[in-house]
C-alpha positions as CSV (number, residue, x, y, z in Angstrom):
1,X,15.4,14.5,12.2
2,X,17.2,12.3,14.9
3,X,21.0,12.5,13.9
4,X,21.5,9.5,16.3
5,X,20.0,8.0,19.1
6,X,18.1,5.1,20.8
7,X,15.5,4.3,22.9
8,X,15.8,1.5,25.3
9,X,18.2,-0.3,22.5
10,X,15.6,0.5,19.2
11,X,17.9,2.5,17.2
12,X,15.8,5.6,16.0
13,X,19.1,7.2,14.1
14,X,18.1,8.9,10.8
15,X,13.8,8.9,11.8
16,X,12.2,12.1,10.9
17,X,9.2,13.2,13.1
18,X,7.2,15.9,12.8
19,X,4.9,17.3,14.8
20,X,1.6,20.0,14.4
21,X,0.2,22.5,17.1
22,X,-1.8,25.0,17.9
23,X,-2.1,27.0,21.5
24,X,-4.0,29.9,22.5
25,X,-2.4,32.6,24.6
26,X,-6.4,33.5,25.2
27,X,-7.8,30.2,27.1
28,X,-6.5,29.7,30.6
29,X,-3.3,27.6,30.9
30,X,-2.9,28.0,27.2
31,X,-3.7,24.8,26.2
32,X,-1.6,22.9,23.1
33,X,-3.7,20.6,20.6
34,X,-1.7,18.6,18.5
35,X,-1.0,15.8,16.3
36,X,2.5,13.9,16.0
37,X,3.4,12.5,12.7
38,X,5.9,9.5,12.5
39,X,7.5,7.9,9.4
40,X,6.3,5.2,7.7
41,X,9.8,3.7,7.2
42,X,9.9,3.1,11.1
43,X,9.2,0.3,12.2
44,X,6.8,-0.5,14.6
45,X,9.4,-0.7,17.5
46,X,10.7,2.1,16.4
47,X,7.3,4.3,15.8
48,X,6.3,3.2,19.6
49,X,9.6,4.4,21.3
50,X,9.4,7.8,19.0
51,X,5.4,7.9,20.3
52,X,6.4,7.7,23.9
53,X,9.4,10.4,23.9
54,X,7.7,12.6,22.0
55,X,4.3,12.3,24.3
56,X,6.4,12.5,27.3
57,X,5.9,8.9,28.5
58,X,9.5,7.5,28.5
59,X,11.1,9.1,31.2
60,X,13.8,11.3,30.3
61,X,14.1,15.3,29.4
62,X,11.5,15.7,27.5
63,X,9.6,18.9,29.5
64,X,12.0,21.7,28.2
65,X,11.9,20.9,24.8
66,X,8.1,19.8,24.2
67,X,5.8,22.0,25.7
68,X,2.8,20.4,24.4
69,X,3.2,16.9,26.3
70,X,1.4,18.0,29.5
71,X,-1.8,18.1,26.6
72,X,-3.7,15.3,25.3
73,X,-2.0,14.5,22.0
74,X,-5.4,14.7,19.5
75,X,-3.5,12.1,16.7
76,X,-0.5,10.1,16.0
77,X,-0.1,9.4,11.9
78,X,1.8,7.7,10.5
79,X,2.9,9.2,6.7
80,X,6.0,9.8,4.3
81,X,7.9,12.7,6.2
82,X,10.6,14.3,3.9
83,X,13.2,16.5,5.6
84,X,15.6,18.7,3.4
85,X,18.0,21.1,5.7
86,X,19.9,23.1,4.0
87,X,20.4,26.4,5.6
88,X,17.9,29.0,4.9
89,X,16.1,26.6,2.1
90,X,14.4,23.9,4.8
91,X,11.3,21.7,3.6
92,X,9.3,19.6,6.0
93,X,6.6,17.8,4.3
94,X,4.5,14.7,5.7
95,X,2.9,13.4,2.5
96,X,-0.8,14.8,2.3
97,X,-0.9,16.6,5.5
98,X,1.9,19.1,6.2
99,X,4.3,21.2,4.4
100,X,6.8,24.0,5.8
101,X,8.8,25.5,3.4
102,X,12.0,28.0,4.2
103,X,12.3,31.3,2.4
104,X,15.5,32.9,4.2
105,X,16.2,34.1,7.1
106,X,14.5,36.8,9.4
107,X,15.7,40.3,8.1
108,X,14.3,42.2,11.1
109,X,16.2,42.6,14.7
110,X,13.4,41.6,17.1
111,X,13.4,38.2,17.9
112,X,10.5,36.3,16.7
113,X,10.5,32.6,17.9
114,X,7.5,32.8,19.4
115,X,6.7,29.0,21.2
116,X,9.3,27.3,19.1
117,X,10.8,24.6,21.2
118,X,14.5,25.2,21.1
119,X,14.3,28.8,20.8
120,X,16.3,29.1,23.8
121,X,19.1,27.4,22.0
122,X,21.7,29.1,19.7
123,X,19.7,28.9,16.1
124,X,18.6,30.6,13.0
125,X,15.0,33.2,13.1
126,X,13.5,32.5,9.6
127,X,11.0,32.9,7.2
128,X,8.3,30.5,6.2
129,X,7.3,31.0,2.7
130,X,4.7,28.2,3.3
131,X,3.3,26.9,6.4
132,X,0.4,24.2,5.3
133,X,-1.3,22.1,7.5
134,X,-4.4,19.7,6.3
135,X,-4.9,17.0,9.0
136,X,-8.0,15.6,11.6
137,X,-9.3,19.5,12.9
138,X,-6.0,21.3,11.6
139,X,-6.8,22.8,8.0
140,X,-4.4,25.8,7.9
141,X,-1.9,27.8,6.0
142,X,0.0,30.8,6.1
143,X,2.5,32.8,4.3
144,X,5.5,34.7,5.2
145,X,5.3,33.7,9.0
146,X,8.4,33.1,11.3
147,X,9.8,29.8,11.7
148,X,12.8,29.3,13.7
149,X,15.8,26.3,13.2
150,X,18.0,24.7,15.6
151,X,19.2,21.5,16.8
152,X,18.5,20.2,20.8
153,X,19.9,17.2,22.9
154,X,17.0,15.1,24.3
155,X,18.3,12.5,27.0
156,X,16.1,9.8,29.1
């Protein structure tokens, strides 16, 4: 969820975007496939400056927070993207193709963030009770996996 921001003067305060991936420590350079969601309530000003920061191509700080941009992006779709985030009970869900549900947070002591972009940032190791992903060649779900929450600055 952008808390507030623009691009170039399109005001993208309040947009949710959501993003699937998948890597593989196994193939060389650990390549990232993966598919960007952006609400349908954006405009279509709004939907092209959220396409080019999250892709990488508006210049700014993108790098350290989005691994995946020096990958091909393998869809962009646009969908209803509901956001709820209250602590320890977050819900993602882009209508008919991804849902990420919250259980709690991590009980354990060993960190387990994993690739999470902003994992370097002061945040909150969780549990996902659901982890569903049904879009293009992502059909996927899991139970009971880590998730991680936190907040980040992007600038350009």
């Amino acid at each position: 969820m952008i808390a507030d921001g623009d691009a170039d003067g399109v005001d993208l305060s309040g947009l949710p975007v959501a993003i699937s991936f998948h890597y593989s420590d196994d193939e060389p350079g650990c390549p990232w496939s993966w598919i960007l969601y952006l609400d349908q309530r954006a405009s279509s000003e709004q939907r092209a400056a959220l396409e080019a920061i999250f892709t990488g191509r508006l210049a700014g700080n993108a790098a350290p927070h989005f691994p995946w941009i020096e990958d091909e992006v393998v869809e962009v779709h646009v969908a209803e993207i509901s956001v709820d985030h209250t602590p320890r009970r977050q819900l993602l869900r882009v209508r008919d193709h991804v849902t990420v549900r919250i259980r709690d947070r991590y009980p354990g002591g060993e960190t387990v963030t994993c690739v999470i972009p902003g994992h370097g940032q002061a945040g909150e190791e969780l549990v996902a009770d659901e982890l569903a992903v049904k879009t293009g060649p992502f059909d996927f779900g899991y139970n009971g996996v880590c998730g991680y929450a936190a907040a980040f600055d992007y600038s350009g």
